[in-house]
N, C-alpha and C positions, 0 to 999 in steps of 0.2 A: 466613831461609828454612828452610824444615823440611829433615827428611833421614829416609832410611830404608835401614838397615843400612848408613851411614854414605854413602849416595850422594844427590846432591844431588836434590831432586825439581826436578821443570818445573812451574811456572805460567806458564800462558800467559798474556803482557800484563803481568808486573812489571814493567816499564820504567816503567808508569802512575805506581805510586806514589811514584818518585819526582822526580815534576814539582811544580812548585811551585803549579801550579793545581790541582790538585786537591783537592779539597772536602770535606770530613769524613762527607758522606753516601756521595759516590762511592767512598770510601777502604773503608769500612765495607760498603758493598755488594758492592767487589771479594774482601776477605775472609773473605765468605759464599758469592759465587756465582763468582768466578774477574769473567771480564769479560761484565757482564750485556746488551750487547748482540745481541739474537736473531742478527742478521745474521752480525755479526763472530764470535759462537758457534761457529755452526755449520759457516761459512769453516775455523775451525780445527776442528773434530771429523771436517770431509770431509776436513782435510786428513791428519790424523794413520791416516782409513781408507786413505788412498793411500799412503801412508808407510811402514805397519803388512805391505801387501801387499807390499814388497819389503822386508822389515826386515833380511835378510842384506845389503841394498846399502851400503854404507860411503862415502857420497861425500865429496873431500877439497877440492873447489871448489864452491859453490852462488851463486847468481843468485835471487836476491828482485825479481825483475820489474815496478816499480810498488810497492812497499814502505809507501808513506805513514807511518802512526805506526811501523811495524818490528816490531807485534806479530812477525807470522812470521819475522820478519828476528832478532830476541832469540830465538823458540824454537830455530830450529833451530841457532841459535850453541849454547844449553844439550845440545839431541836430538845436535850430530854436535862435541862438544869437539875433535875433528883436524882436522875441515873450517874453510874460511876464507869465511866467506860474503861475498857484495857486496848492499848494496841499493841499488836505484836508484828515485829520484821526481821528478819535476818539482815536488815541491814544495819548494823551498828554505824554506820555515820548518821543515815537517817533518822535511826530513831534518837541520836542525841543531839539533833539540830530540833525534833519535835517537842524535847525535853524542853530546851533553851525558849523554844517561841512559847510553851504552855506557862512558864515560870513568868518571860514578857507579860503574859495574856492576862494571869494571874486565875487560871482556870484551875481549879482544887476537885474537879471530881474527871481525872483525867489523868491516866497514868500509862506510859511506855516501856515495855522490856524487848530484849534482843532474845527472840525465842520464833522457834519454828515452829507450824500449825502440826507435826508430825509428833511435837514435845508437848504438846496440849492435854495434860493430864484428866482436869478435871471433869465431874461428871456431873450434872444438873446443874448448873452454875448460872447458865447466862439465861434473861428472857429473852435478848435479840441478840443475834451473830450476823454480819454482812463479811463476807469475803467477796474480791469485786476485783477480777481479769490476776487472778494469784493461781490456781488451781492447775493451769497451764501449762505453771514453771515447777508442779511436782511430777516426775514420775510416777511417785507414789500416789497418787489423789487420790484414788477409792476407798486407801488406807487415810486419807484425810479427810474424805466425805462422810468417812465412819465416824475417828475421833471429833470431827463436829457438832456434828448428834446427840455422841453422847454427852458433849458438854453442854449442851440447849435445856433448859429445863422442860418437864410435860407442859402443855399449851403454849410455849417459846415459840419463835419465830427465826428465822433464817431466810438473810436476802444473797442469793447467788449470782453473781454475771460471771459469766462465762465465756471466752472466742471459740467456735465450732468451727467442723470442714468447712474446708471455703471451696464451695462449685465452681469458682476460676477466678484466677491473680487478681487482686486487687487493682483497681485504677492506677494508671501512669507506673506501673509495675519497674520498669524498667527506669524512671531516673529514680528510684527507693533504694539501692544497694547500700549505702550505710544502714536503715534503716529495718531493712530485710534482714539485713544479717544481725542486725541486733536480736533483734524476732525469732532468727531462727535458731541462735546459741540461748536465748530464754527460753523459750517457749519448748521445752523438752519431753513435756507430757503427752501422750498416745493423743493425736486427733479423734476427735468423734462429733458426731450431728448431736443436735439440741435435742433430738430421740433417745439417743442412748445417755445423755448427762441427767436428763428426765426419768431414767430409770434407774441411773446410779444413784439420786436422789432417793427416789425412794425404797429400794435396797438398802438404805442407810439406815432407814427406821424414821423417814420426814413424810409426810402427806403436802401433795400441792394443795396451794392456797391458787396461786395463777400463775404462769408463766408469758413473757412475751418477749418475740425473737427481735433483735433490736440490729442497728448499723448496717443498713441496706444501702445496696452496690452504688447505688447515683446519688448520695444522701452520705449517712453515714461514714461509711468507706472513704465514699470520694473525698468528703472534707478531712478526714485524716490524711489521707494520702498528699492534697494540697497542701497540709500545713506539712508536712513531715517529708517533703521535698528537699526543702533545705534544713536538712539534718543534720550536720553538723557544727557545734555551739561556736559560733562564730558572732559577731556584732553584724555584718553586712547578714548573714542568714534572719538573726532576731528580726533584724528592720523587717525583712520579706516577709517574715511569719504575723507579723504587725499589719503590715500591708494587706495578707489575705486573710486578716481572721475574721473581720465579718463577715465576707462573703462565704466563709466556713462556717458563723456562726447562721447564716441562712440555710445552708444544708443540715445541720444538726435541725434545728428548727422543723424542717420537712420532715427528718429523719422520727422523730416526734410524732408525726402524722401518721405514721404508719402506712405509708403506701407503696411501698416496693413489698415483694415476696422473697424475694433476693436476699437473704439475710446473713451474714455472718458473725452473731453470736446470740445468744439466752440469757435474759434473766431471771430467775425462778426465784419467786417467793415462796417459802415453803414455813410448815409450823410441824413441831412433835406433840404427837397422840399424849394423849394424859394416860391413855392404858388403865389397866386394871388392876389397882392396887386394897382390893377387897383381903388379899390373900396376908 
């Protein structure tokens, strides 16, 4: 792993390479483009802008919310080397492929369990929580945006991304049916605009720090939808997704810019009140 002035750099998503499935195209595309999927991209570029705006915050507890592969769960092991992160999924393959790559990695302030955000007991625990495109796939979420909270410690931080309504189909709508339908047996939670997630937010007991609506319709969207054309994990698909992920990573890029209005989804940086503990 490179370094500069003798301090280790962050790539986001090393844990990738050393799984044993992966593939000499995808190995070779990571060490071009970092991780070339549009989606997962930009998850981490919003996240390191919400990151970036509290940078004097030093937290020594963090909560990866819905973690799946661990991308975020590896970086910010690298971003906070005193911090002890936790990540949590329901996905038991996943979280024991994160297990194996942290052990590879030899990362010691880094730990994975198979547990639901709905089983999140704890109360004042974490200074940061990120949950990032999970929220979704609950039903329940308002009943998770609760337990959140109350696991945040007073002055803690919490980074949300969130998918909202979408104002009309997404680009090239129509070759996405693998895709879509993945989408639409996950993604099971109540629709609602970046308004009302802004207010279940802070219903929960979080104060906005800032929020900003991200993946707009000729940008965002669209480079998703390009890469996720060919959906189905196939070797001839891989090549295709090879083939257009710079020019997906030029739409993420703009997407950055912020200049479409056109948005489909939020990320909300949010912190808990310290409150009044006079009593």
């Amino acid at each position: 792993m490179a370094t500069e002035g003798g301090k280790r750099l962050i790539k986001f998503g090393e844990q990738r390479l050393i799984r044993p499935n992966i593939g000499i195209l995808e190995r070779s595309l990571f060490r071009v483009l970092g991780i070339a999927d549009p989606a997962h991209y930009l998850h981490y570029r919003y996240l390191m802008r919400g990151l970036d705006i509290i940078d004097d915050f030093k937290p020594l507890c963090i909560l990866d919310a819905g973690c799946g592969h661990g991308d975020y769960s590896f970086y910010l092991a690298r971003r906070y080397p005193k911090a002890f992160i936790i990540g949590i999924d329901l996905d038991s393959e996943a979280i024991t492929r994160n297990i194996e790559a942290k052990k590879a990695l030899g990362l010691r302030n880094l730990e994975f369990r198979v547990q639901s955000i709905l089983n999140v007991e704890e109360a004042s625990a974490f200074d940061l929580i990120i949950c990032i495109d999970v929220l979704e796939h609950i039903p329940e979420n308002i009943e998770a945006f609760i337990r959140l909270a109350k696991a945040l410690k007073p002055n803690g931080y919490a980074f949300y991304h969130i998918p909202t309504q979408r104002p009309k189909p997404v680009p090239f709508s129509r070759y996405l049916n693998g895709f879509l339908q993945w989408a639409h047996e996950e993604h099971i939670a109540e629709e609602r605009s970046a308004e009302e997630l802004v207010e279940i937010a802070l219903d929960s007991g979080l104060k906005i720090v800032t929020t900003f609506k991200t993946f707009g319709y000729y940008t965002g969207e669209l480079a998703n939808s390009i890469f996720m054309i060919p959906y189905r994990n196939t070797t001839f698909n891989r090549v295709l997704q090879g083939l257009c992920a710079p020019m997906c990573r030029f739409l993420c890029l703009l997407d950055l810019m912020k200049l479409e209005s056109v948005r489909y989804a939020v990320a909300l940086l949010l912190q808990k009140p310290c409150g009044d503990f006079s009593m």
